[in-house]
C-alpha positions as CSV (number, residue, x, y, z in Angstrom):
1,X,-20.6,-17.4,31.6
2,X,-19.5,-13.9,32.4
3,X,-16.9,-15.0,34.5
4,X,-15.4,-17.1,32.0
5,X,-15.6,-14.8,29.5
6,X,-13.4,-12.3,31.9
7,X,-11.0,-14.8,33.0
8,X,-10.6,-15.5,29.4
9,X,-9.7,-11.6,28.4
10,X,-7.2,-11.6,31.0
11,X,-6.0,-14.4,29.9
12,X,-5.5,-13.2,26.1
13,X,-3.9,-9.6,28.3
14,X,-1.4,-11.1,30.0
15,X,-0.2,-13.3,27.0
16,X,0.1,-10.2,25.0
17,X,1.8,-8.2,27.6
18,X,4.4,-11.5,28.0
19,X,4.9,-11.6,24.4
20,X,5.9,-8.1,24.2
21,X,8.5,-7.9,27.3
22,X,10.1,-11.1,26.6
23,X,10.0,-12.1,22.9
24,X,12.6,-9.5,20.7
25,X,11.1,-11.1,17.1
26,X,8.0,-9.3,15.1
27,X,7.2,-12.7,13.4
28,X,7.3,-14.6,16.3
29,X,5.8,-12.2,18.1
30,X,3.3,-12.0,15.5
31,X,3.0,-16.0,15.6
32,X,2.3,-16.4,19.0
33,X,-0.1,-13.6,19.1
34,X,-2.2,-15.6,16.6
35,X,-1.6,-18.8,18.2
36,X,-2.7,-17.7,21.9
37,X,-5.4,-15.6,20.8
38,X,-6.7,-17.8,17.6
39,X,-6.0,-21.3,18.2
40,X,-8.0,-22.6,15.7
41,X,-7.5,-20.0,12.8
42,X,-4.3,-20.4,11.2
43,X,-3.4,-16.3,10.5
44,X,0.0,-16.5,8.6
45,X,0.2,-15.1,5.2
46,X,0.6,-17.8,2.2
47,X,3.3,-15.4,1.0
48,X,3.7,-17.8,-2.2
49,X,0.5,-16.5,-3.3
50,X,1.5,-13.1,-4.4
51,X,4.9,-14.0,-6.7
52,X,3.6,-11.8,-9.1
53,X,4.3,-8.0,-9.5
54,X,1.3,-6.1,-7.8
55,X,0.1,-3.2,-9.4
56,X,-0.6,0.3,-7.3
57,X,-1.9,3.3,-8.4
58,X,-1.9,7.0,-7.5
59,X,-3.3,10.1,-9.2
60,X,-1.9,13.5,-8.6
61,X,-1.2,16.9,-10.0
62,X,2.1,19.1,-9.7
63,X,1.2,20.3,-6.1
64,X,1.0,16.9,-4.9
65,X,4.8,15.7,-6.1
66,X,6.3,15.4,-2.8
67,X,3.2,13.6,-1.2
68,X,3.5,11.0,-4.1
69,X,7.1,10.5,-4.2
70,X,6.9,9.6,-0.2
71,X,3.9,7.4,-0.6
72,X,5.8,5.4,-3.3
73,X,9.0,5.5,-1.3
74,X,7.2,4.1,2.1
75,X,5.8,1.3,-0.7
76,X,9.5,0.0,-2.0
77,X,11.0,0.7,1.4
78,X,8.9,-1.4,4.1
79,X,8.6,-4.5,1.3
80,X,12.0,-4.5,-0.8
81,X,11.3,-8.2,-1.4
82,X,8.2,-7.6,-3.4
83,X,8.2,-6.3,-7.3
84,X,5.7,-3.7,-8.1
85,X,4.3,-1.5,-11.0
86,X,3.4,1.7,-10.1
87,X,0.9,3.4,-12.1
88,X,0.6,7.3,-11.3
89,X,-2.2,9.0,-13.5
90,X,-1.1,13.0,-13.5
91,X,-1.0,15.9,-16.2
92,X,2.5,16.7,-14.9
93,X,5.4,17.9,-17.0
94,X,7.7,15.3,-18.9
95,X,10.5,16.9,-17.1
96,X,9.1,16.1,-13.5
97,X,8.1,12.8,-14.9
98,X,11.4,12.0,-15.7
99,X,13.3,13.3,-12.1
100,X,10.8,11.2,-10.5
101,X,11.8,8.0,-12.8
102,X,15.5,8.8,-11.8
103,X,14.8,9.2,-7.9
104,X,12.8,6.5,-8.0
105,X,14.8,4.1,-10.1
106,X,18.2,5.0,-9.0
107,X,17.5,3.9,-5.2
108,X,14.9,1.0,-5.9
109,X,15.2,-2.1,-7.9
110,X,12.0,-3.7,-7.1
111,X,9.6,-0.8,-8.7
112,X,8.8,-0.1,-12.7
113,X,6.9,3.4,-12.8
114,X,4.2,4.4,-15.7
115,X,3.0,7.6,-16.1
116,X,-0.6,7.9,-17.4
117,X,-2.4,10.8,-18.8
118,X,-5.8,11.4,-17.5
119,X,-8.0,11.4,-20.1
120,X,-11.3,14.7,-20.5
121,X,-13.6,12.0,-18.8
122,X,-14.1,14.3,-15.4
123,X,-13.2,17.7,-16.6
124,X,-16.1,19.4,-15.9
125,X,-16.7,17.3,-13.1
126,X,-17.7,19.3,-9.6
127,X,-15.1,19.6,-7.5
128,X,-15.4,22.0,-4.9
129,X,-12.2,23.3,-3.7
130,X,-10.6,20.3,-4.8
131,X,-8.8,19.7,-8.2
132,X,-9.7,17.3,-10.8
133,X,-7.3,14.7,-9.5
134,X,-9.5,13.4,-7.3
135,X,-11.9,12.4,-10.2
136,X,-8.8,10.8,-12.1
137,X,-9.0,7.7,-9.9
138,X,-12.2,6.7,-11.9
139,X,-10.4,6.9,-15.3
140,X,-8.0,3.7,-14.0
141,X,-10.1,0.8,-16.1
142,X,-9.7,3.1,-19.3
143,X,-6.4,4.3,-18.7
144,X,-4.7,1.0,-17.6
145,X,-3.2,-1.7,-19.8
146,X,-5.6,-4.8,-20.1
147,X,-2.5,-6.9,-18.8
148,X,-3.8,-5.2,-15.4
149,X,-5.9,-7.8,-13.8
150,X,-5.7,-5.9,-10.5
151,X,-4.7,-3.1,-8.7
152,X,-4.6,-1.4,-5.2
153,X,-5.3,2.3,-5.2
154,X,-3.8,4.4,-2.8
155,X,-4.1,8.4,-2.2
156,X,-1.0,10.4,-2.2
157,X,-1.1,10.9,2.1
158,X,-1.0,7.3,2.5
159,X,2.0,5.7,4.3
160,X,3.0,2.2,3.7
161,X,4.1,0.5,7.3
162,X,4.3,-3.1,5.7
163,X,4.9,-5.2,2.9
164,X,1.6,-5.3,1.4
165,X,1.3,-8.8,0.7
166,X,0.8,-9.1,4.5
């Protein structure tokens, strides 16, 4: 049985190292992958599934602007065929709010942003060295509209590689 079992692996090796010399597509690399090494599982995404608009969520303060605005802009970037709402919960100023609407809007067609004000829920929460932010992430069922059936949260160091309904 052990023999087989090696045999198999480098089996499933050498159909990855093939499929990375000789096939130039992602998706069919990506199909063949999952056919070789999953025959009986089919692994591709039912894309139809997710039509609707998925909701995503960050929380940050003022210090944290240019970690937010590049997590939201890996987001729209890596899936421009997807719609999303984009809920950021922060106590920044209407001013900042509104430059990153404008940056945000003015390159991506495929995003609507909301700004929501954390409520006093967590203010005298512990929070080490850390701000309150990191509470505000436990405000989202209060603080959200109850047309929100859903949503992915997602810190402000977080890249996006892919479109998410992978």
């Amino acid at each position: 049985m052990g023999n087989l079992a090696c045999a198999y692996f480098r089996l499933k090796r050498g159909v990855l190292h093939f499929v990375d010399l000789f096939i130039p597509s992602k998706v069919m690399k990506k199909n063949l992958v999952s056919w070789a090494t999953f025959p009986r599982f089919d692994l591709t995404v039912n894309q139809k599934k997710y039509d609707k608009r998925i909701n995503v969520a960050f929380c940050f303060n003022e210090r944290y602007i240019p970690w937010a605005l590049t997590a939201i802009m890996s987001l729209l970037e890596n899936s421009p065929a997807c719609s999303y709402d984009v809920y950021c919960v922060t106590d920044i100023e209407n001013e900042s709010q509104k430059k990153i609407l404008d940056f945000i809007q003015g390159r991506y067609s495929n995003a609507a942003i909301y700004f929501l004000s954390p409520n006093g829920d967590f203010d005298n929460a512990f929070c080490g060295r850390w701000s309150n932010a990191i509470w505000w992430r436990c405000m989202l069922p209060k603080l959200l509209p109850e047309s929100v059936e859903r949503i992915i949260y997602a810190d402000v160091d977080t890249l996006f590689l892919r479109d998410l309904r992978e």
